[in-house]
C-alpha positions in Angstrom: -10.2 -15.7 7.7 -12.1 -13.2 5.7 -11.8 -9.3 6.3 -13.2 -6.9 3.7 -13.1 -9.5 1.2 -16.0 -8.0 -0.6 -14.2 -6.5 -3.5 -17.3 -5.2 -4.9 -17.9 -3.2 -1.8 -16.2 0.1 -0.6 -14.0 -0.7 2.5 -12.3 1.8 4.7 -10.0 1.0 7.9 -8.7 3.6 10.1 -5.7 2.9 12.1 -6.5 3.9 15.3 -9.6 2.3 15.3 -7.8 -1.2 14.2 -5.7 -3.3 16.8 -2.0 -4.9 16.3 -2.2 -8.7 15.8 1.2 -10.7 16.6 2.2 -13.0 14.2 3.9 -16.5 14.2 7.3 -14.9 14.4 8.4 -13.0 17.0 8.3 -9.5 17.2 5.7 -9.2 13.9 3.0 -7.2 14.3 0.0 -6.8 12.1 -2.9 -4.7 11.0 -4.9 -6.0 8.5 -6.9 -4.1 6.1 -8.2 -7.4 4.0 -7.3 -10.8 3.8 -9.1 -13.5 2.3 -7.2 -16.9 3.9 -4.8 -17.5 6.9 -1.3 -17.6 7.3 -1.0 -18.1 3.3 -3.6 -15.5 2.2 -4.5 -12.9 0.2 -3.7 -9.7 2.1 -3.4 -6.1 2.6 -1.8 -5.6 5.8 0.4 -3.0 7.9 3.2 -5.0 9.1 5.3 -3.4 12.4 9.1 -5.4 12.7 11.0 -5.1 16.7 13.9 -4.3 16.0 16.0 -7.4 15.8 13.0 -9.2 14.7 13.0 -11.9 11.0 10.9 -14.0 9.1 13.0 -17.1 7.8 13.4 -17.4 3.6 10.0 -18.0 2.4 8.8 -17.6 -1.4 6.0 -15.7 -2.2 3.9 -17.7 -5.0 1.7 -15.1 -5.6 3.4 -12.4 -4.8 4.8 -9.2 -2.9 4.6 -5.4 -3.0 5.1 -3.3 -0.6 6.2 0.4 0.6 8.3 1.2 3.7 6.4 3.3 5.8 9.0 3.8 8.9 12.5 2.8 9.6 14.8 0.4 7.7 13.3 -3.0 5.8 15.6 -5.5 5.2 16.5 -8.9 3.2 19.2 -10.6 1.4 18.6 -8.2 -1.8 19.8 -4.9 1.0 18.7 -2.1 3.0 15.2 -0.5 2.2 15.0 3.1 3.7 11.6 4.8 4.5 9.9 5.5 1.0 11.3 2.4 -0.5 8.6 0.7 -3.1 9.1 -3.3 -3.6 7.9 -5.7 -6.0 8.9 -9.0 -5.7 7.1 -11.4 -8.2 5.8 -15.0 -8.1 8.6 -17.4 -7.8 10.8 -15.3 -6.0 11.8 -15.5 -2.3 13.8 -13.4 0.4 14.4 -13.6 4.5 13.3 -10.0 5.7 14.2 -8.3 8.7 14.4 -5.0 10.4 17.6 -5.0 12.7 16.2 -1.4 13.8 13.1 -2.1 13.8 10.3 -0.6 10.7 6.8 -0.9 9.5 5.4 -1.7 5.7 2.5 -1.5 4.0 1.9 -5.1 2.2 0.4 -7.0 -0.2 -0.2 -10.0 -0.5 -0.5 -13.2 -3.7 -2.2 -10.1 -5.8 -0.2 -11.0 -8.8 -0.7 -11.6 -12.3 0.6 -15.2 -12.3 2.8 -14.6 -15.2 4.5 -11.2 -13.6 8.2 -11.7 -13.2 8.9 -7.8 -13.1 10.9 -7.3 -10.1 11.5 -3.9 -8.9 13.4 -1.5 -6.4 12.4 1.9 -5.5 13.3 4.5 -3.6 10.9 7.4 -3.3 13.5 10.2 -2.9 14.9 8.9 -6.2 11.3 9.0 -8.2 10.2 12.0 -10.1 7.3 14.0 -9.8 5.6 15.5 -12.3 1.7 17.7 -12.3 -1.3 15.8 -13.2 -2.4 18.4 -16.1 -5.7 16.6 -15.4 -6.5 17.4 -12.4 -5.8 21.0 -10.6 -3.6 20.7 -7.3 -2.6 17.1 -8.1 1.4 15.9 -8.3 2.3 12.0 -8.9 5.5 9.9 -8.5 5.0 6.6 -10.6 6.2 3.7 -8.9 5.1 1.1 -11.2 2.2 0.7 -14.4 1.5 -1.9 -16.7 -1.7 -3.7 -18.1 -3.3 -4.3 -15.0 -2.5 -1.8 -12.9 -1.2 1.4 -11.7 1.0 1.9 -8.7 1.8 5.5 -7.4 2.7 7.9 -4.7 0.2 11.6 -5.4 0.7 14.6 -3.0 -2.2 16.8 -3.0 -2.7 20.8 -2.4 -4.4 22.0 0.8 -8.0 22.1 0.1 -8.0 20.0 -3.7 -10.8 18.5 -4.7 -10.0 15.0 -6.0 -12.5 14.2 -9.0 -11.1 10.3 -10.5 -13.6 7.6 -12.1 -12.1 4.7 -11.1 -13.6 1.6 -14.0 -11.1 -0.7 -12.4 -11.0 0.4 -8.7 -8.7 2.1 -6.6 -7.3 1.4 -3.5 -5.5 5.0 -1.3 -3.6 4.6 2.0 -2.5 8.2 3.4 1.5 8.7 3.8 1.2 12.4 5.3 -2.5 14.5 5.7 -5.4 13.6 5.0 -8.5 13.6 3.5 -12.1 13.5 3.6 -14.2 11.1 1.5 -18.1 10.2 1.7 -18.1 12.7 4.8 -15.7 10.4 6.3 -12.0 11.9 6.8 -9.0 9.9 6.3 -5.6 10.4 8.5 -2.0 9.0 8.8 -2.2 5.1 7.8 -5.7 5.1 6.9 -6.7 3.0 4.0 -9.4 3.5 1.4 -10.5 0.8 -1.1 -13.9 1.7 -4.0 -15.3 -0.9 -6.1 -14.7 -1.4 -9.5 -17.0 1.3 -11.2 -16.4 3.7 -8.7 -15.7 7.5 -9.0 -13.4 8.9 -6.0 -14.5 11.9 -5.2 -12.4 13.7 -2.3 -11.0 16.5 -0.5 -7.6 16.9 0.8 -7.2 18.5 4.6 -5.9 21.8 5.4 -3.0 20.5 5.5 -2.7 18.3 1.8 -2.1 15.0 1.5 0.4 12.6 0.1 -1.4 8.7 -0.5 -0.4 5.9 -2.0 -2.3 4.8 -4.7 -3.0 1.3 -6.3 -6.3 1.2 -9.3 -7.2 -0.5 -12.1 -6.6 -3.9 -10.3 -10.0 -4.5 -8.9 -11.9 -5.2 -12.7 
């Protein structure tokens, strides 16, 4: 299965416009932004859990980040609340589950192979601090290294979002929205530019607050 797996191409899903997929465990629901692969793939996905629902221990070789988006994820490791941020790195493994039901934003075997930094976050706990850089702009780190940077940005009513982006970007909106290339951006929409790229948007009248993901895609 392939689905936006053009990394040198801008890609843009909307969630209203996508559909739910179930998958091989009961009461999993996806929507998937890309995936290169099947049931072991590459992916950027939207996962919904039923409440009661469970995937059985797995490892993830390449593998998993991912940010609670609604209700309560859950696995061995404890209770992750709405604005929790997740890394779990190749080698490691878990049995998640939602006994009230929640939805995640995930990725997918996007690792540096030899990445064993495995991390915890709650959002409520993170601090936020202005981007002198760039006017109407705040940012909650969530995680940075050679690679990559991993973080949550609110921004004002109105800003206009200026970013070159020499190892891509990838933004999913948490609350607001945006407009980018004359194309506006809502709750759960997703946003990935090349490599090369420069992101050039404006938030709604209301702001926005997106989580952001760049210098991966080089």
């Amino acid at each position: 299965m392939r689905i936006n797996a053009d990394f040198s191409a801008r890609a843009a899903v909307h969630f209203e416009e996508n559909e739910w997929v179930a998958s091989p465990s009961a009461g999993v629901e996806r929507r998937m932004l890309d995936r290169i692969g099947d049931e072991v793939a590459r992916a950027t996905t939207i996962v919904r859990f039923a409440a009661g629902s469970s995937f059985s221990e797995h490892a993830h070789d390449g593998g998993e980040e991912y940010f609670v988006l609604e209700g309560t994820f859950q696995d061995q490791y404890g209770d992750f609340p709405t604005g929790s941020y997740v890394r779990n790195p190749p080698t490691t493994s878990h049995a998640p589950a939602a006994s009230d039901g929640a939805t995640i934003m995930v990725k997918l075997h996007q690792f540096d192979p030899a990445d064993r930094h495995q991390m915890r976050l709650d959002m409520s706990s993170a601090a936020t601090d202005d981007d002198r850089a760039r006017d109407g702009v705040s940012v909650q780190p969530l995680f940075s290294d050679h690679i990559e940077d991993v973080r949550v940005e609110t921004w004002s009513p109105g800003a206009q979002i200026t970013l070159d982006v020499p190892g891509g970007i990838e933004v999913f909106v948490l609350e607001g929205g945006f407009e980018e290339s004359d194309e506006a951006f809502t709750v759960w929409d997703w946003l990935r530019l090349p490599p090369g790229s420069t992101l050039s948007a404006k938030a709604g009248a209301t702001g926005a607050r997106v989580w952001v993901k760049s210098g991966h895609l080089s």
